[in-house]
C-alpha positions in Angstrom: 2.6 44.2 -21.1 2.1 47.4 -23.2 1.2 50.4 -20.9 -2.6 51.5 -22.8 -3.0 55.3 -23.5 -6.0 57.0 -21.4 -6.3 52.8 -19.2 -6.9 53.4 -15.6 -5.1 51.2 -13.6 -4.4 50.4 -9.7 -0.8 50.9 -8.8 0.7 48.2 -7.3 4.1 48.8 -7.1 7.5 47.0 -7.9 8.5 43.7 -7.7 11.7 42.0 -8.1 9.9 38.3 -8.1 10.9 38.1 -12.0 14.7 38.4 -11.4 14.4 41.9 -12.4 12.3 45.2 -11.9 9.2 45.3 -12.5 5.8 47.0 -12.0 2.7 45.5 -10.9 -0.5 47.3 -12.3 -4.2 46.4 -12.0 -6.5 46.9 -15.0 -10.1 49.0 -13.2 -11.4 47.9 -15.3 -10.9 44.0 -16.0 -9.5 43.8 -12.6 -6.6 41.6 -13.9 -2.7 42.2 -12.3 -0.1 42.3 -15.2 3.6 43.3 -15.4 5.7 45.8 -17.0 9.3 45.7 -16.5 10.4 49.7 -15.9 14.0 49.6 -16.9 13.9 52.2 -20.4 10.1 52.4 -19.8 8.7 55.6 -20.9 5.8 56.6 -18.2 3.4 59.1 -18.5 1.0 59.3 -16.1 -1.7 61.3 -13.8 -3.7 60.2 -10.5 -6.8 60.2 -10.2 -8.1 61.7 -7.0 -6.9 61.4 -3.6 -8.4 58.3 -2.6 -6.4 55.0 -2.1 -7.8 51.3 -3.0 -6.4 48.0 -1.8 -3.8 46.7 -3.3 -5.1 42.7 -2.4 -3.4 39.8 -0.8 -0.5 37.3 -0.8 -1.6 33.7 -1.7 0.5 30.6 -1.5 0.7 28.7 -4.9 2.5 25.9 -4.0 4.8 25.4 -0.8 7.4 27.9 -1.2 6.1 30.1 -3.7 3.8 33.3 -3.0 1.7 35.1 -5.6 0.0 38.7 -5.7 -3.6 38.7 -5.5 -5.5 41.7 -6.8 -8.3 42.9 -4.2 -11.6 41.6 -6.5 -13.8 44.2 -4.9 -11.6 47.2 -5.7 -12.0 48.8 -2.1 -11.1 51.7 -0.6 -7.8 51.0 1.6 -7.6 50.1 5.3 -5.8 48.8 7.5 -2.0 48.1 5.8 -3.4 49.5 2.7 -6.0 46.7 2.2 -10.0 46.1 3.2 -10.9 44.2 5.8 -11.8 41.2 3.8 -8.0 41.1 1.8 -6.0 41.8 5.2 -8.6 39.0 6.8 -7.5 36.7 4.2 -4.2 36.9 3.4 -2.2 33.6 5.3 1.1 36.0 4.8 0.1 38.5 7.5 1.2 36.3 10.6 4.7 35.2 8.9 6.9 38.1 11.3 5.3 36.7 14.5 5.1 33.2 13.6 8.3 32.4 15.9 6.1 33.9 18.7 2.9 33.5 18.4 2.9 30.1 16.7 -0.7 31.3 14.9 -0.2 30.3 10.9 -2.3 28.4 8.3 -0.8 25.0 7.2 0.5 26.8 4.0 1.8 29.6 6.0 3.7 26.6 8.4 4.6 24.7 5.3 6.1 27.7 3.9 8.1 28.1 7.0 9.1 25.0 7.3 11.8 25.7 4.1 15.9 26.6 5.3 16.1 30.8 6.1 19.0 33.2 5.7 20.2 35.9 7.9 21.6 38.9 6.4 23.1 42.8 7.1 22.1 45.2 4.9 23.3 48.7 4.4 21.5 51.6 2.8 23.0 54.6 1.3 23.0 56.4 4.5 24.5 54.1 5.7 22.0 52.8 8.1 21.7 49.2 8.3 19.3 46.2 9.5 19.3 43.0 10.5 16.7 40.7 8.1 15.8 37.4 6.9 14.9 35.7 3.7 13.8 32.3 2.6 15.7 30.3 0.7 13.3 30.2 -2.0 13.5 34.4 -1.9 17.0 34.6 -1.2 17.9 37.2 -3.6 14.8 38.9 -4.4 13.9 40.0 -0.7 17.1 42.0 -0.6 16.6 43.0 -4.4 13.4 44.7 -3.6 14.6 46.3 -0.2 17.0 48.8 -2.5 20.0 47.8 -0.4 23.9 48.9 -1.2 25.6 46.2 0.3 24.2 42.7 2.1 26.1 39.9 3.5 24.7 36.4 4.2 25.5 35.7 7.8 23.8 32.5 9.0 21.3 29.9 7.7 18.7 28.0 9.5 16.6 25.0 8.2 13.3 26.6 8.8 11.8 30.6 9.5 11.2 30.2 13.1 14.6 29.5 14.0 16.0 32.4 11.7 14.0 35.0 13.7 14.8 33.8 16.9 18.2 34.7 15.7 17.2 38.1 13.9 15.6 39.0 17.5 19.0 38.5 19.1 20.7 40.4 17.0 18.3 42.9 17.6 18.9 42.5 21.2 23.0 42.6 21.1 23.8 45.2 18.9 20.3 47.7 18.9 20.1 46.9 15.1 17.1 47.7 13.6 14.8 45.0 11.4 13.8 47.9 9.1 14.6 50.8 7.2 12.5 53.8 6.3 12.0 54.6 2.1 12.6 58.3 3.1 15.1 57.6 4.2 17.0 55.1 1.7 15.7 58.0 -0.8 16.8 61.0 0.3 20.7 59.4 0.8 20.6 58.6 -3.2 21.6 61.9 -4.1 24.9 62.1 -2.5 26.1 58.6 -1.4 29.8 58.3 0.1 30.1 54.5 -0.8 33.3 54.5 1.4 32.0 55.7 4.5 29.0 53.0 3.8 31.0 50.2 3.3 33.2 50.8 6.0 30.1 50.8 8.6 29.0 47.8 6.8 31.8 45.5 7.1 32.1 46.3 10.9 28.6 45.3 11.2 29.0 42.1 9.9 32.2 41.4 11.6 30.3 42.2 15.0 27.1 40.4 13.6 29.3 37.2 13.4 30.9 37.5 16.2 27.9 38.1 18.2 26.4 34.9 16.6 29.3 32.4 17.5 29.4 33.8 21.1 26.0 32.7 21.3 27.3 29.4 19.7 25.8 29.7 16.1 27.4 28.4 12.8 28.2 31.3 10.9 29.1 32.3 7.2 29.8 35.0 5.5 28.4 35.4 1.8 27.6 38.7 -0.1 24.3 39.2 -1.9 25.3 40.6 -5.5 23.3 43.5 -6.6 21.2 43.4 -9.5 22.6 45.0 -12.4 19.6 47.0 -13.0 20.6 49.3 -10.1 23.9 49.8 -11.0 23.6 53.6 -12.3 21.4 54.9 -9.0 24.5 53.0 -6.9 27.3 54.6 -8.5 27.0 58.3 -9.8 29.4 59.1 -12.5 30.1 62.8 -11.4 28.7 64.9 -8.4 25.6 67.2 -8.1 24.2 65.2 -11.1 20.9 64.3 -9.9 18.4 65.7 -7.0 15.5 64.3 -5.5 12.3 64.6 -7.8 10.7 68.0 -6.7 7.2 67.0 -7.5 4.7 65.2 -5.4 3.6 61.9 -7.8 0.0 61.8 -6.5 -1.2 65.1 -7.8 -0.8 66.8 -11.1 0.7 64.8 -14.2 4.0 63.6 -14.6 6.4 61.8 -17.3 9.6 60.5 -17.2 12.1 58.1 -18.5 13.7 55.6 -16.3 17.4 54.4 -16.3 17.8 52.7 -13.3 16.1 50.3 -10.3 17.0 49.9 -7.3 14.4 48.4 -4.8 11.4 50.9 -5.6 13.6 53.7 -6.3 14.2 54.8 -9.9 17.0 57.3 -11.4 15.2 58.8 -14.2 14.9 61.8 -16.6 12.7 64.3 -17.7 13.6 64.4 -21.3 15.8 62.6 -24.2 18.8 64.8 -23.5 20.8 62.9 -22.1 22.9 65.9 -20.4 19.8 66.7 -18.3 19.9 66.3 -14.8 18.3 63.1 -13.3 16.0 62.5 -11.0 15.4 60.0 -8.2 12.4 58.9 -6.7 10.3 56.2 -4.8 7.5 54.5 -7.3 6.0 53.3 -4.3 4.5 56.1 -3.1 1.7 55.7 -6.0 0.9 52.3 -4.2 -2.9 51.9 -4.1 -3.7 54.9 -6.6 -5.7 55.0 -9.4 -3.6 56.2 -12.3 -4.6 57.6 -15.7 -1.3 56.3 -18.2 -1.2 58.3 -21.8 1.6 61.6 -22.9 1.9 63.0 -19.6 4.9 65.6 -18.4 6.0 66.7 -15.4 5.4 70.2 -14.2 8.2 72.8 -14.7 11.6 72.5 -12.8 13.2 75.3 -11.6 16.8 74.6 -11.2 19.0 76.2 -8.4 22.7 76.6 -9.4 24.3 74.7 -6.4 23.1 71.8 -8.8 25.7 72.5 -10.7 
């Protein structure tokens, strides 16, 4: 899809369903979703107002395959950042209690019923979490979460009996089941990839551990990261990017981006390539209205310690 000058469009957000990074836009005025895939993308763009809209639904296509659903009335966000009628409607909601509370549509169960993976991943601040993934999502779900390093750990033949494992993780070892974006942001800008893949390897070797105590066949696979990402993971030389000093839902903005990791882009202000970069979460324009046409960011005032 080709971005149109002076379209409004509701902004999704990325996806990594494709295999690669890639931004999910509604047309306001057709209502339709299409895709545009960000790496070398050019975008200029300005919000228009304050208010946020739903961003729709998850639908199940066939058994293990889920697809965006636009919100057809355009509403004003609620709960989750949908309407009532979306979040009412969408079969995905229950999947993170469905080991508990046992309430899911037959589409939701059949999806479930698939083989699940347990996995570590570590952020750049070296945080980590405990997650899980279906087989049929094995690599996107930890695409998408902006991750620096993930190892498989376990598999199970269907979700229930993954998070039943997740929780005890939980449990054993106080790991968390999610990260913030603030946070995974903020650590782009200086990462110490030693210090982070020391703390993740000791986390899996405990994870592991803690898994055949508890009598649990174990493995011990790492997810590859996509190459898309490659240039936010590994900076060439230090000081030579900062967090994007500008707040993406007001004023206009316009940059070029270089590199994807999870919803987090490295990107630049101009076509010299000497310029400092920038990183930032596209997400936060989830649910906005956005005008797209020759936009630029305000002015940046530079502080020497950048240098």
């Amino acid at each position: 899809m080709e971005l149109v000058t002076g379209r409004q469009y509701l902004w999704h957000g990325i996806t990594w369903a494709t295999g690669i990074p890639t931004l999910l836009l509604a047309d306001t005025t057709t209502g339709v979703l299409d895709q545009v895939e960000v790496i070398g993308q050019r975008l200029g763009l300005k919000v228009v107002g304050p208010a946020r809209f739903c961003t729709g639904r998850y639908d199940f296509t066939e058994t293990f395959r889920v697809e965006p659903r636009p919100c057809p009335q355009q509403a004003v966000a609620e709960r989750g950042g949908q309407c009532a009628t979306c979040h009412e409607r969408d079969e995905f909601r229950f999947a993170h209690h469905f080991h508990t509370s046992g309430h899911a549509s037959p589409a939701l169960t059949a999806y479930m019923a698939q083989p699940h993976w347990l996995y570590i991943a570590t952020f750049a601040n070296a945080a980590s979490k405990v997650g899980t993934a279906a087989a049929s999502r094995r690599k996107s779900r930890l695409d998408e979460q902006g991750a620096m390093r993930a190892t498989y750990i376990a598999q199970a033949p269907d979700g229930r009996a993954i998070r039943h494992l997740e929780d005890a993780l939980s449990r054993e070892l106080g790991l968390t089941q999610a990260i913030r974006a603030a946070a995974k942001l903020a650590a782009l800008v200086s990462l110490d990839h030693g210090h982070l893949d020391v703390a993740h390897e000791e986390l899996v070797d405990q994870a592991i551990a803690t898994l055949t105590a508890l009598g649990v066949p174990t493995r011990r696979e790492a997810w590859k990261p996509p190459a898309e990402g490659h240039a936010l993971r590994t900076p060439q030389r230090p000081q030579e990017r900062a967090i994007y000093p500008h707040d993406v839902r007001t004023d206009e903005h316009g940059f070029s981006i270089e590199s994807c990791s999870g919803t987090h882009v490295l990107a630049r202000l101009s076509a010299n390539v000497e310029d400092i970069h920038y990183v930032l979460d596209l997400n936060t324009l989830k649910g906005h209205r956005v005008l797209t046409g020759n936009y630029t960011s305000p002015p940046v005032s530079l502080q020497g310690s950048l240098f």
